[in-house]
C-alpha positions in Angstrom: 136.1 160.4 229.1 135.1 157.4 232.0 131.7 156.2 231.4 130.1 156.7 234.6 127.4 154.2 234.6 126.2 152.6 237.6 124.4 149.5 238.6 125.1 147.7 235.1 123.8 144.5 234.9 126.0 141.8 234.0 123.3 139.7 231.5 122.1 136.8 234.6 120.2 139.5 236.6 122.6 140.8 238.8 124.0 143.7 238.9 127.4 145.1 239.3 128.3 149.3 240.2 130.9 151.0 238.1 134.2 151.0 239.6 134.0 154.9 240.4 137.2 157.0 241.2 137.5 157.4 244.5 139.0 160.7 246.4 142.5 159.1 248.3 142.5 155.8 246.6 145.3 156.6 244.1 147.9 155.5 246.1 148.4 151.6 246.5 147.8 149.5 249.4 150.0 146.8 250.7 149.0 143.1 251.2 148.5 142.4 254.8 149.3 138.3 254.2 152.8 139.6 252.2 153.3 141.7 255.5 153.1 138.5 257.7 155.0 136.4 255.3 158.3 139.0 255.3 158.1 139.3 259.0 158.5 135.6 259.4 161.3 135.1 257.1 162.8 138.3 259.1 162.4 136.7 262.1 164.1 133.5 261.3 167.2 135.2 258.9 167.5 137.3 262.3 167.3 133.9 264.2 170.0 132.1 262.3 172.3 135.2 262.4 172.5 135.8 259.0 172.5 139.5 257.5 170.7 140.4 254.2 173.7 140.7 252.3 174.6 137.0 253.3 171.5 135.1 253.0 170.3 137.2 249.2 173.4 135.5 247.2 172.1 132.0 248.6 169.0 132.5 247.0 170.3 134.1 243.9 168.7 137.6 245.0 170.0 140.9 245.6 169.8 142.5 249.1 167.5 145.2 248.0 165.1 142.9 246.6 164.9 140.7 249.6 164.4 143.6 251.6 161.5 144.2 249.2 160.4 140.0 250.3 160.6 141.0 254.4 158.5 144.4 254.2 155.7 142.8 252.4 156.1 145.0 249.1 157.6 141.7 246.8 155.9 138.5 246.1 158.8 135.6 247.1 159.1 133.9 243.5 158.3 130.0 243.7 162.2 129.2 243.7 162.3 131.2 247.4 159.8 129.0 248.8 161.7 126.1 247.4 165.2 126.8 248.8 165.0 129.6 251.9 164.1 127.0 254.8 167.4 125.7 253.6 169.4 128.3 255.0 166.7 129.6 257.5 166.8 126.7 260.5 165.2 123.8 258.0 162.0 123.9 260.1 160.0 124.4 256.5 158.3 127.1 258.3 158.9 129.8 255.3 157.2 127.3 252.9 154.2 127.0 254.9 153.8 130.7 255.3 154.1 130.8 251.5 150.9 128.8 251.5 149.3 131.5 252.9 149.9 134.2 250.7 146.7 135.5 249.3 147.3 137.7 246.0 146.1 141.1 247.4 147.8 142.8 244.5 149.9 145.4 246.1 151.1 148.6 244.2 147.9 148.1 242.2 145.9 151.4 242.3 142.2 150.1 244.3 140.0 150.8 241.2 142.2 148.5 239.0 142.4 145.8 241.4 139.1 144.4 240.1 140.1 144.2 236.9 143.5 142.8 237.7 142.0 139.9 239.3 139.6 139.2 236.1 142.7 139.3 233.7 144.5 136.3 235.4 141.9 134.0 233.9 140.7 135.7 231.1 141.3 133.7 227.6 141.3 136.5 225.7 142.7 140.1 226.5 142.3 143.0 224.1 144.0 146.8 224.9 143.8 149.7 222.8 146.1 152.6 224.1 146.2 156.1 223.2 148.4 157.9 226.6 151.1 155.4 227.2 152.3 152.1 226.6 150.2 149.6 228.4 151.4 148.2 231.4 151.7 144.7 230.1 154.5 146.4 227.6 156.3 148.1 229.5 160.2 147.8 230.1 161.6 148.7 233.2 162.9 151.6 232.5 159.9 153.2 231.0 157.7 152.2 233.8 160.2 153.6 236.2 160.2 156.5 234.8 156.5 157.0 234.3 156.4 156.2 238.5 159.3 159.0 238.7 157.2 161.5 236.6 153.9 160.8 238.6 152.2 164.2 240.5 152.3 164.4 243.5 155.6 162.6 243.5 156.0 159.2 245.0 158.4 158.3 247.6 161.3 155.6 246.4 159.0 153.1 248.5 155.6 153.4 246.6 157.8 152.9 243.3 159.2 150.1 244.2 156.1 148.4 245.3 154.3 150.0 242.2 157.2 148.0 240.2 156.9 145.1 241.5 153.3 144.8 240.8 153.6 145.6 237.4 156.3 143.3 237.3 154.8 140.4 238.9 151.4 141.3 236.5 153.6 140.7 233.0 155.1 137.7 234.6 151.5 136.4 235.5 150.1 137.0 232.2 152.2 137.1 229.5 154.7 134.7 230.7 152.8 131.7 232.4 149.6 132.2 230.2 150.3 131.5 227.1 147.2 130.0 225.3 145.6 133.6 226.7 145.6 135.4 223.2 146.5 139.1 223.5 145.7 142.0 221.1 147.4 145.9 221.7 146.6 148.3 219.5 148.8 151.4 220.2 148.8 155.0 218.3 152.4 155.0 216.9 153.2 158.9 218.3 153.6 156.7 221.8 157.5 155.3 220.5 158.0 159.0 218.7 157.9 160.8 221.9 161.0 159.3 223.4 159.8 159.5 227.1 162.8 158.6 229.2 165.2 159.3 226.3 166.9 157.0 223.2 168.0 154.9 225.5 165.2 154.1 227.2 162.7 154.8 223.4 165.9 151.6 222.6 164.7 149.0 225.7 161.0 150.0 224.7 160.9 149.0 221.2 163.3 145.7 221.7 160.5 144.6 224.3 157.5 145.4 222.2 159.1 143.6 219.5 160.3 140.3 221.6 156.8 140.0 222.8 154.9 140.9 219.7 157.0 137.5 218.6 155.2 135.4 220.9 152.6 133.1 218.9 149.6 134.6 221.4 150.3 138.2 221.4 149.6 140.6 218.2 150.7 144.1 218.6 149.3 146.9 216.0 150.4 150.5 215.6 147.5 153.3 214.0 149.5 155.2 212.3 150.1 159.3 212.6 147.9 160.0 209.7 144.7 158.2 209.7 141.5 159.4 208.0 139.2 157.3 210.0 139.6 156.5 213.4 136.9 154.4 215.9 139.1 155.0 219.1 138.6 158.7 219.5 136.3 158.4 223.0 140.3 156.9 224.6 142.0 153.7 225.9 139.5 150.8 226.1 140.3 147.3 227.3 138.2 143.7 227.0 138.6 140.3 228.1 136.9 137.2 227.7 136.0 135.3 231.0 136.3 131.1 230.5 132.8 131.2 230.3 132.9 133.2 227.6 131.7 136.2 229.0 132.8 139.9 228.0 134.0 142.6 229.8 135.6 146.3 229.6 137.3 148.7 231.3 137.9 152.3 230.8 140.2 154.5 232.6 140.9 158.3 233.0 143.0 160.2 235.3 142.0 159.3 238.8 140.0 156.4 238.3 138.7 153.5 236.5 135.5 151.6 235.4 134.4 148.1 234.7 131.7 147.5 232.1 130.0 144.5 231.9 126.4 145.3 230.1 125.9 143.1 227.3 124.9 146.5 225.3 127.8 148.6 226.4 130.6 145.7 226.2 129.0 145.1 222.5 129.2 148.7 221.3 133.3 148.9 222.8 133.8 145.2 221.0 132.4 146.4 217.6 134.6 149.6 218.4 137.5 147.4 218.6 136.6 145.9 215.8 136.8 148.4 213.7 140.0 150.2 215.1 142.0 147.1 213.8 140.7 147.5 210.7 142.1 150.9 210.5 145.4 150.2 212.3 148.4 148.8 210.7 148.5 145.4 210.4 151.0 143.1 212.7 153.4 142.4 209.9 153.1 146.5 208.7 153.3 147.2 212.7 156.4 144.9 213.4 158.6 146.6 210.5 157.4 150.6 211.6 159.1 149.2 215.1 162.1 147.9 213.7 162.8 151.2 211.2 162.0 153.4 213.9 165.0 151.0 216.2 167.5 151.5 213.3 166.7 155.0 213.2 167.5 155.9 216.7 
């Protein structure tokens, strides 16, 4: 259930409303400065006379995922901005338009984009999952096929952005922050369902695994049968700010809310607390994974 509180305050006397579902926001909005950034580099690849499927293998791209650069829905990795005025008139105009890319977080849904933008400097990152495998876990083909399984369906364009963002949001944190400590706690019946398949239940469980070997992340599994469990109320996230602030966030079907009472974050972090107390521990964790791999 979302806690629906409103007006929380966030312990210096300001106060902050709940991030409350709203009716039409489920669908992701695209970054306006992304937008101008893929017309330019359009405009000059259209300039020089080069098609896509020339100019991609110059920058070690495909043509579907430069398509993805010049309609605003990708975010031109740095080695782009590094080589494309190369090949696009050597006027350095494409690096200066990268300087003016503001991370607007397409493909996130609205009421997450809050939160998103708190993670990328949080020093500390705690999930507890119950529905799905977080988003920071996910393998390609398990998020694609979450984005194929959505209701009302989405088109092949909303995917693809809705990829990329969850992409470019493991890259951001899990890759180039890595003295950010991370904690997932995730009921085990998630890798027994098989969504997608084997195959797919194969590229899941390989990627939890590779990551849980990271020195900052810790992944825990609460086990089918547990006689006590803290996590009942659903999935619950926290962070810690650099100023060692908490936070939470809770989210349900069509929307999301970001805690940051001092009362409320305490009572989810003791919750926490106690959850990985009941759950598996890493090492326990780590071999379920790797018998439940063999086994499939």
């Amino acid at each position: 259930m979302v806690d629906q509180r409103t007006g929380a305050s966030d312990g210096d006397g300001a106060t902050e409303d709940a991030e409350r579902p709203r009716r039409g926001s489920r669908e992701p909005e695209t970054s306006a400065s992304l937008r101008v950034f893929g017309s330019v580099v359009q405009a000059l690849r259209t300039f020089v006379g080069l098609e896509r499927a020339e100019l991609a293998p110059l920058l070690s791209l495909s043509p579907h995922t430069l398509a993805s650069i010049e309609q605003g829905r990708r975010t031109p990795p740095p080695e782009f901005l590094d080589h494309a005025d190369d090949y696009l008139g050597g006027t350095g105009a494409v690096r200066e338009a990268g300087q003016h890319i503001t991370r607007d977080q397409p493909g996130l849904a609205a009421w997450f984009r809050r939160w998103a933008s708190m993670e990328r400097t949080a020093i500390a990152l705690y999930t507890y999952e119950c529905r799905l495998i977080p988003g920071l876990l996910q393998p390609e083909s398990y998020m694609r096929k979450l984005f194929e399984d959505r209701v009302p369906s989405l088109s092949d364009e909303e995917i693809e952005t809705q990829w990329v963002a969850r992409l470019d949001r493991q890259r951001l944190l899990l890759r180039e922050r890595p003295h950010t400590m991370f904690t997932f706690i995730m009921e085990e019946h998630l890798f027994h369902r098989r969504l997608g398949g084997p195959e797919v239940t194969r590229e899941l469980i390989d990627n939890t695994l590779a990551l849980a070997a990271l020195r900052n992340v810790e992944v825990q599994l609460m086990p089918l049968e547990c006689g006590s469990h803290a996590g009942v109320d659903g999935p619950l996230q926290l962070l810690e700010t650099p100023d060692h602030k908490w936070h939470a966030y809770c989210e349900g079907q069509e929307g999301g809310i970001l805690i940051s009472d001092r009362k409320v974050v305490s009572t989810l972090q003791k919750r926490y607390a106690r959850m990985r107390g009941q759950a598996l521990d890493v090492r326990e964790s780590v071999g379920v994974l790797q018998r439940m791999r063999g086994a499939l």
